[in-house]
N, C-alpha and C positions, 0 to 999 in steps of 0.2 A: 844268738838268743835275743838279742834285744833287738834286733831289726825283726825277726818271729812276732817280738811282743809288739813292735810299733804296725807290723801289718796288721796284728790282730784287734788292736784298738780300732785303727780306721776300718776296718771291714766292719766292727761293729757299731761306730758311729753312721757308719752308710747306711748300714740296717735300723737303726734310729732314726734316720731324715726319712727316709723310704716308709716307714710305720707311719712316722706323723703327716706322713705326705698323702698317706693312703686313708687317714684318719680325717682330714680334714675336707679331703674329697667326699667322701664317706656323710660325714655331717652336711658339706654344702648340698649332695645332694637328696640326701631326706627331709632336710628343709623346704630347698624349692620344690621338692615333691607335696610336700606338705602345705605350703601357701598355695600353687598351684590346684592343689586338690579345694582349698577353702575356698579359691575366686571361682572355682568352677560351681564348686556348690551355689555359693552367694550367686554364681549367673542362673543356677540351672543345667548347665553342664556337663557336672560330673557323671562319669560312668555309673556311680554305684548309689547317684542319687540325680535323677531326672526331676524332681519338684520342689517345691519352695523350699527355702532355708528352714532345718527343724530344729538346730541346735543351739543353746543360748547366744556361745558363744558367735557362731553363724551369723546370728540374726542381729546382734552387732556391731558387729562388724559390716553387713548388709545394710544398718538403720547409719551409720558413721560413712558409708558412702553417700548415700542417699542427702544427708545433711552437707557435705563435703560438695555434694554434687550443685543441690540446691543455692548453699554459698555464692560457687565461681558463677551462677547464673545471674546469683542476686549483686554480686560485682558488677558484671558486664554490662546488667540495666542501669545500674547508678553511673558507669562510665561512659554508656550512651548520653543519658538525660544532662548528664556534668557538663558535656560535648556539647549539647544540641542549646544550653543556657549560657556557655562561656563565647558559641556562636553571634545568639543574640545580643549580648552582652556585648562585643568586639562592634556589632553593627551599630547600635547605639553609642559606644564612646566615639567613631567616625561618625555620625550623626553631628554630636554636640558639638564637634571642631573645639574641643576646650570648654564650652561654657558649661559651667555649675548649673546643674539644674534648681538647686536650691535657692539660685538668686530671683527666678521666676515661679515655681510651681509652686503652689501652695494648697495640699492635700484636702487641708477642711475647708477651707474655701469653695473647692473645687463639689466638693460631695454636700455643701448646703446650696450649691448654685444647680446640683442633679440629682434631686432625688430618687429613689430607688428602693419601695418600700419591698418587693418582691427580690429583693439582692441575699436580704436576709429570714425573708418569709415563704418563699418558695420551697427550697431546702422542708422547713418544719411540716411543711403540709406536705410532700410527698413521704415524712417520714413516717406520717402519720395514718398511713394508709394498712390495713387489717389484715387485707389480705396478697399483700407486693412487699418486699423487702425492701428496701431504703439501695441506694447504690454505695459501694464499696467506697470510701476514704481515697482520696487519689492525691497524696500532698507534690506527687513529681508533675501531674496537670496542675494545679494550684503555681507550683514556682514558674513553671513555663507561661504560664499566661500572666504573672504578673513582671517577667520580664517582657514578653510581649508588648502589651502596654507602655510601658519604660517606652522601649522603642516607638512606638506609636507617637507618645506626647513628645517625644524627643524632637523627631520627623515635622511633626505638625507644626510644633514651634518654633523650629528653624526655618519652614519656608515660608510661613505666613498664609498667604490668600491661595490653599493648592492649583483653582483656575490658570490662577495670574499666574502660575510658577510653571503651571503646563505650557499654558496660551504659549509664553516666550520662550520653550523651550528648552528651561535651564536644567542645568544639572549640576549646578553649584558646590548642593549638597549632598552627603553621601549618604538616601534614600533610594529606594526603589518601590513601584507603587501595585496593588492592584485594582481596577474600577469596576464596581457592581455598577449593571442598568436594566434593568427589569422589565422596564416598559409596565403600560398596564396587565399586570396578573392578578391572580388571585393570591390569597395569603400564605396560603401551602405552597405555592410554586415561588414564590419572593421569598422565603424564608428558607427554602430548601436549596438556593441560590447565594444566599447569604453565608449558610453555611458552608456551602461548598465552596466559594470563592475564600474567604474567612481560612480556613484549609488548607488550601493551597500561601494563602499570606502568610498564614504562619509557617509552615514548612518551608520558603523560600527568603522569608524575614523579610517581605512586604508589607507596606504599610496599608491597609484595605480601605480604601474609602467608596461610599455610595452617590451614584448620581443623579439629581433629581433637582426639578424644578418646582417654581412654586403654586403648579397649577396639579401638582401629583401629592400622592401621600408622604407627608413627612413621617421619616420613620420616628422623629424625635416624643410624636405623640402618641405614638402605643408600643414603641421602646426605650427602653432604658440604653445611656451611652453607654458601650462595652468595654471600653478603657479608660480608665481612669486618669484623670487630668488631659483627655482630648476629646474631640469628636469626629466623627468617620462621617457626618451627612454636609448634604449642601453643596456637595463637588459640581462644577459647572449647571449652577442653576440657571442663567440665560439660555443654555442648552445652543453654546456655541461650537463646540466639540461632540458633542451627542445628542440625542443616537447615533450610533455606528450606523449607514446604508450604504456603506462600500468603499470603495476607495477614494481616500480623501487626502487631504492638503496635513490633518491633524494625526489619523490612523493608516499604517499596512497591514493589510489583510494576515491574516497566518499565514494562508495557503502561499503567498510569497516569499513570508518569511521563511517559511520551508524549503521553496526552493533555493533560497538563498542560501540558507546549509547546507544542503545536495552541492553547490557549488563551492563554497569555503571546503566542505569537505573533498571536493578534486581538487582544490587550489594547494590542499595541504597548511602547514603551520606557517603561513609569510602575510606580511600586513595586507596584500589584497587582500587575502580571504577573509583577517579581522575585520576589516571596512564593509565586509560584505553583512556583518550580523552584527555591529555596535549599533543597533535599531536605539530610535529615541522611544514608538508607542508600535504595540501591534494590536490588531483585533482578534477577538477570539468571538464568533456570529453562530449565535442560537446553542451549540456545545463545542468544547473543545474537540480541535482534529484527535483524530485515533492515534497521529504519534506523537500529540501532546504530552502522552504519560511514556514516557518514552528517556529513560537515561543522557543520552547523547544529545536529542533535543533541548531537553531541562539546561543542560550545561551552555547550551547556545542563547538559551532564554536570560542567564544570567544576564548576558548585555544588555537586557532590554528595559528602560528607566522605567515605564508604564506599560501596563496589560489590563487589557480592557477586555471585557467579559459582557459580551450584550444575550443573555439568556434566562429563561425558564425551567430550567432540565438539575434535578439532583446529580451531579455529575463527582460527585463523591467517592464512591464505591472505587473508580477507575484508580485513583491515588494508591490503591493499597497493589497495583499491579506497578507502579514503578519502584525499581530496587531499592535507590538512593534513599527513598519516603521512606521506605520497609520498618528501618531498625528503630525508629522513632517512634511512628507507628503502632509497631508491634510493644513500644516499651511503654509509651502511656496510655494505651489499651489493651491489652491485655487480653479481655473478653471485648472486643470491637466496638464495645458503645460508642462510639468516635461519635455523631451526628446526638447520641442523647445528653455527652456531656455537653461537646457543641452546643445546642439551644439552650437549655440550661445553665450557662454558667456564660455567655455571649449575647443569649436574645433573650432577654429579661424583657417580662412587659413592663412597660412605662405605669406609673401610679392608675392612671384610669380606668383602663384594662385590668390589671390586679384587682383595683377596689371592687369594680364587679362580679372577679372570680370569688372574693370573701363574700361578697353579700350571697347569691348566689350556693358556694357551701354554708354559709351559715344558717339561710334562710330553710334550706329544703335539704341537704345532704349529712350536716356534719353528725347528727344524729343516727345516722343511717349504718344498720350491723354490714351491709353489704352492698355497691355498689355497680352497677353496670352503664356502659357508656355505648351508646349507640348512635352512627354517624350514617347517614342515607344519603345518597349524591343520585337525581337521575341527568343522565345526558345530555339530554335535549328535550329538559324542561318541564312543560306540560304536558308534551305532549306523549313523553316513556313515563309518567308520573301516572297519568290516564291508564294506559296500559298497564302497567306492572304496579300500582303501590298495593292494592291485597294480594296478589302473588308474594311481594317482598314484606309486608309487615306478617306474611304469614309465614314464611320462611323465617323472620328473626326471633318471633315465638318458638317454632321449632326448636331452633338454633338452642335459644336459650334452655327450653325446659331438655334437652338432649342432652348438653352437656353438665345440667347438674344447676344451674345458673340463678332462676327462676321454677319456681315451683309447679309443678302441673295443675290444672286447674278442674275441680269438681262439675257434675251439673248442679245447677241450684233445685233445691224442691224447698216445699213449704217448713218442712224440718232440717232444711240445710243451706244455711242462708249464707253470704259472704260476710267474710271477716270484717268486720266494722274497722273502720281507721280508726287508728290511735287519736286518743282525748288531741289538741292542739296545744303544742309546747310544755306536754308531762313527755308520754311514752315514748318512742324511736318508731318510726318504719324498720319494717325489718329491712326490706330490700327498697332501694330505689332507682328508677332508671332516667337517666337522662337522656334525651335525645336531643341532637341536633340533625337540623334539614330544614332546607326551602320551602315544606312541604308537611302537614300534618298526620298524613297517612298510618304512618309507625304508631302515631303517639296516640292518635284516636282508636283504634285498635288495642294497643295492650291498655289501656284505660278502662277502653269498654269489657276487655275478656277478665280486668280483676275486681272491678267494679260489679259486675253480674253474676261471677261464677267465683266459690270459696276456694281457696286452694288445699292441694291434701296433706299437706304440710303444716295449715293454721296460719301460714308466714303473711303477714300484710303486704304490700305490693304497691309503689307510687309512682307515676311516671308524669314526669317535669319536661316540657320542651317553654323555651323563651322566644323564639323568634321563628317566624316563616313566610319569609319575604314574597317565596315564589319565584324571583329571580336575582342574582348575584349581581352584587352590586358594587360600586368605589367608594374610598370617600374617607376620612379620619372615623366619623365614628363608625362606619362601617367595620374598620378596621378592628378597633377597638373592640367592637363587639364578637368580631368575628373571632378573635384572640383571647378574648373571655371564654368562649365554648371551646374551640382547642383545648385549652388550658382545663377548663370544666373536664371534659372527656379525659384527660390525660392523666387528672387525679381518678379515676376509677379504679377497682380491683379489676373489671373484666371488661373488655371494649371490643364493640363490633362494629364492624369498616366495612366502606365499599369500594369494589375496586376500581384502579387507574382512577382514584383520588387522592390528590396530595395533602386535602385538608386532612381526611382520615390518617394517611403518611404520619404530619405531623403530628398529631395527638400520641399515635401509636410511641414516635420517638421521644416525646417531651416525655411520655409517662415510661417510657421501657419497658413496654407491654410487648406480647406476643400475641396479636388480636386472633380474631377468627371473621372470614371475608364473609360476607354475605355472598349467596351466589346468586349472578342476576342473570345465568347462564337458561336458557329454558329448558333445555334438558337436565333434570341434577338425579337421574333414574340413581347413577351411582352412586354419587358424590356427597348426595344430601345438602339440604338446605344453606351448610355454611363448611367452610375449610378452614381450618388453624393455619395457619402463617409460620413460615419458616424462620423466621429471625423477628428481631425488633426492627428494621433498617429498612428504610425505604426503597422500593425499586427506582432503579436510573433509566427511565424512561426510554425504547428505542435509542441505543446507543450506535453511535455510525456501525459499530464492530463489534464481533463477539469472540476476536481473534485477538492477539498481540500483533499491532503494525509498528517494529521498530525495527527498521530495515540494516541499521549499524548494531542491533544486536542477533546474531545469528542464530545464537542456539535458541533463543525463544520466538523470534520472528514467524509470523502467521502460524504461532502455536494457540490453541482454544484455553481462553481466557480461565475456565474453571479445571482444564486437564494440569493446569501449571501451578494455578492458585485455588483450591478446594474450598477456601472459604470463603469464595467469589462466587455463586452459583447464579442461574437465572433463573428469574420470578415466576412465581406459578403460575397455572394456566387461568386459574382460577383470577389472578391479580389481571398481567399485562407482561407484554412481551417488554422484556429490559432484565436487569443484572442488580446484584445485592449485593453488600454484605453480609456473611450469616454470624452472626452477632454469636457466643460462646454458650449464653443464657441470658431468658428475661429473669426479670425479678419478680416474678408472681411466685408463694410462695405453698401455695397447696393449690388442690384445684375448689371449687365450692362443693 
């Protein structure tokens, strides 16, 4: 009997494991049935619900991903930018070799000896603008460029005279350098150069200096120094090391330095092959080579003390196709403005410049409900000016009253007369245009069609041009003036450009405009008078390639430059053959 009773216990305790065993399977899986069926919903998913999340709890759960999600993104960018300042940071304390900077720089000193009224007035007046939104807060560009800087005065202060520390060849200090040379350009192509090289120094932690002598434009007098407690001009003003015209005693050309990696890279990891690329200067002649953006290169380039840059070409755009640049890149721009914060917050005009851009809005614009900015370039001078300027001042009229811009214009009769200007210094123009150009064309023309003819709108109508040389010229205050009208144009709501011009380039990026080109095509049956403009970003003029040439990366090697990178495109037809950034959005914020 009691071994009956002891089997019949354990039979029924098996029966009890087995229940709760069956039980908690049971639960585990109507559970994961049940999260499974939630994530499928929240994707979209689920069998017995194909479309958005409809249920509170759903959508909750959906909005706590999405935040969750948003988070580890917003991580990743603070851990990039952390990287890319604790970078900077490391090059600067090798820099200083120990010494305090505090024992030498001295901040207010420094900023009463450089003035820079447009450091802090620039900013308010683009904020100010009716119909553009102001550009986004960027406090992770802000810390990068003030450790940049750091670097910069570090660098300068340690080698003293940069010539002399070239000339001999040192490398004492733990700098590395890059060298803008321009040669004679015009303002938009020296600036568009500036930035791009500028670019590249920061992303390589290069110190950027410009070279120029004393028979050329000093940039000191229609820019403001861009780092604080140093300066970037005056590199080899005897002009004993530059120009770059080939191969010399001072510079190696790229193209050799190139092959020189070809062969460190058959040499393998053994000190020939480092001997082959511990370069002290190399040249970079008119644009960087095609496998200058190029991963594997970069990393050979590191050897290199100085890189000299003898060019004209916004060579910009290309940076966003090498990987290494990418994540930085992509973390302090976000929507691509790279080239609008660049001028902005780098190529500040110098006081002279500035003053005339405030006299200038003061005088004629700041009252103005609505502005329009119009920039006219012909080729070759008088003699495409002859030809084309009433075909082009009649196509920017178009342009204008087409898209909303400028009001159309009545006939006059004797009971319909034009809008009388405003009293002087009571009421506002409603609209006003500025032009710039070598040439009066534009300006005589919409003068005379709102001067004679009332508009159907009642809106008054002003058009302002300052200067029309007739031909381009050098010169400090050329410069200055020239930098005044940019800058004029760039505070506009609406701006229209002409193409394969970089002075218009400029404007378009100082302000973050999305212009529209004039078209100075002769056939425009289709197209009409003017084309909107794909980004803010300037075209990279004829670029050697419109491929990836990084022959040590294979999976992208002679891949097309926009099938890899989509927000690389090339410029329109309407502009000039070359390649962009397409910028995410302008800042224009309605249309007129």
């Amino acid at each position: 009997m009691s071994t009956s009773s002891n089997e019949l216990k354990a039979y029924r305790s098996t029966i009890v494991v087995l229940l709760l065993i069956f039980l908690y399977a049971y639960i585990r899986f109507t559970t994961d049935s049940e999260v499974k069926s939630s994530v499928e919903v929240i994707k979209g998913t689920s069998p017995n619900e194909q479309t958005d999340c409809k249920t509170t709890v759903c959508q909750q759960q959906s909005t706590k991903l999405e935040a969750a999600r948003k988070l580890e993104v917003a991580h990743e960018k603070e851990r990039v930018v952390r990287a890319f300042v604790a970078e900077l940071q490391e090059a600067t304390r090798l820099a200083a070799g120990g010494e305090d900077e505090n024992a030498w720089y001295h901040k207010a000193r420094w900023n009463r000896e450089n003035p820079c009224l447009s450091r802090t007035e620039m900013p308010q007046m683009y904020a100010r603008r009716k119909f553009v939104r102001d550009l986004d807060p960027n406090p992770q560009w802000k810390a990068v460029l003030k450790e940049y800087a750091k670097l910069h005065r570090t660098c300068m202060h340690r080698i003293g005279d940069p010539t002399a520390y070239y000339l001999n060849r040192n490398t004492s200090i733990n700098c590395k350098f890059a060298v803008i040379d321009t040669g004679k350009v015009g303002l938009g192509n020296r600036l568009l150069v500036f930035a791009s090289v500028f670019a590249y120094s920061l992303l390589t932690k290069r110190v950027v200096l410009v070279a120029q002598s004393g028979t050329e434009v000093l940039e000191s007098s229609w820019l403001c120094e861009p780092f604080e407690g140093s300066s970037w001009g005056h590199f080899d003003p005897a002009r004993k090391a530059t120009p770059f015209h080939g191969e010399n005693q001072y510079w190696n050309r790229s193209g050799s330095f190139l092959n020189r990696i070809d062969e460190a890279h058959r040499l393998g990891n053994s000190s020939a092959a480092l001997s082959l690329v511990e370069d002290y200067a190399v040249a970079n002649d008119q644009q960087p080579d095609s496998r200058f953006f190029c991963d594997t290169e970069q990393e050979y380039y590191k050897n290199v003390t100085w890189v000299y840059f003898n060019s004209c070409f916004n060579f910009l755009p290309k940076f966003f196709t090498v990987p290494s640049f990418r994540p930085i890149l992509d973390v302090l721009f976000p929507d691509r403005m790279v080239l609008t914060r660049i001028l902005r917050d780098v190529m500040r005009p110098a006081d002279p410049a500035w003053i005339r851009v405030k006299n200038i809005n003061r005088g004629y614009l700041e009252h103005t409900n609505r502005h329009l900015g119009v920039h006219v370039r012909y080729d070759y001078r008088i003699g495409d000016y002859n030809s084309l300027h009433e075909t082009i001042a009649a196509r920017v009229l178009q342009c204008a009253i087409a898209n909303n811009i400028l009001p159309p214009v009545q006939e006059s009769t004797s009971d319909n007369k034009s809008a009388p200007a405003p009293p002087l210094g009571r009421d506002p123009w409603d609209i006003s245009v500025f032009v710039a150009s070598l040439y009066e064309g534009v300006k005589s023309n919409l003068t005379e069609t709102f001067l004679r003819h009332p508009t159907a709108t009642g809106d008054s109508v002003q058009v302002v041009q300052f200067s029309h040389e007739g031909n381009q010229k050098f010169g400090d205050d050329v410069y200055q003036e020239a930098l005044a009208e940019v800058l004029t144009l760039s505070l506009s709501d609406f701006l229209f450009v002409t193409p394969l011009s970089t002075f218009s380039g400029i404007a378009q990026a100082y302000g973050g405009l999305v212009p529209w080109f004039i078209d100075f095509r002769p056939n425009i049956t289709e197209s009409g008078p003017c084309t909107r403009a794909q980004t803010v970003d300037v075209c990279f003029q004829v670029p050697f390639d419109y491929n990836i040439k990084c022959p040590y990366d294979p999976e992208r090697h002679d891949k097309v430059i926009s099938d890899v990178y989509p927000e690389i495109q090339q410029c329109l037809d309407v502009d000039t053959k070359g390649l962009q950034v397409i910028t995410e959005n302008d800042l224009s914020m309605v249309q007129a």
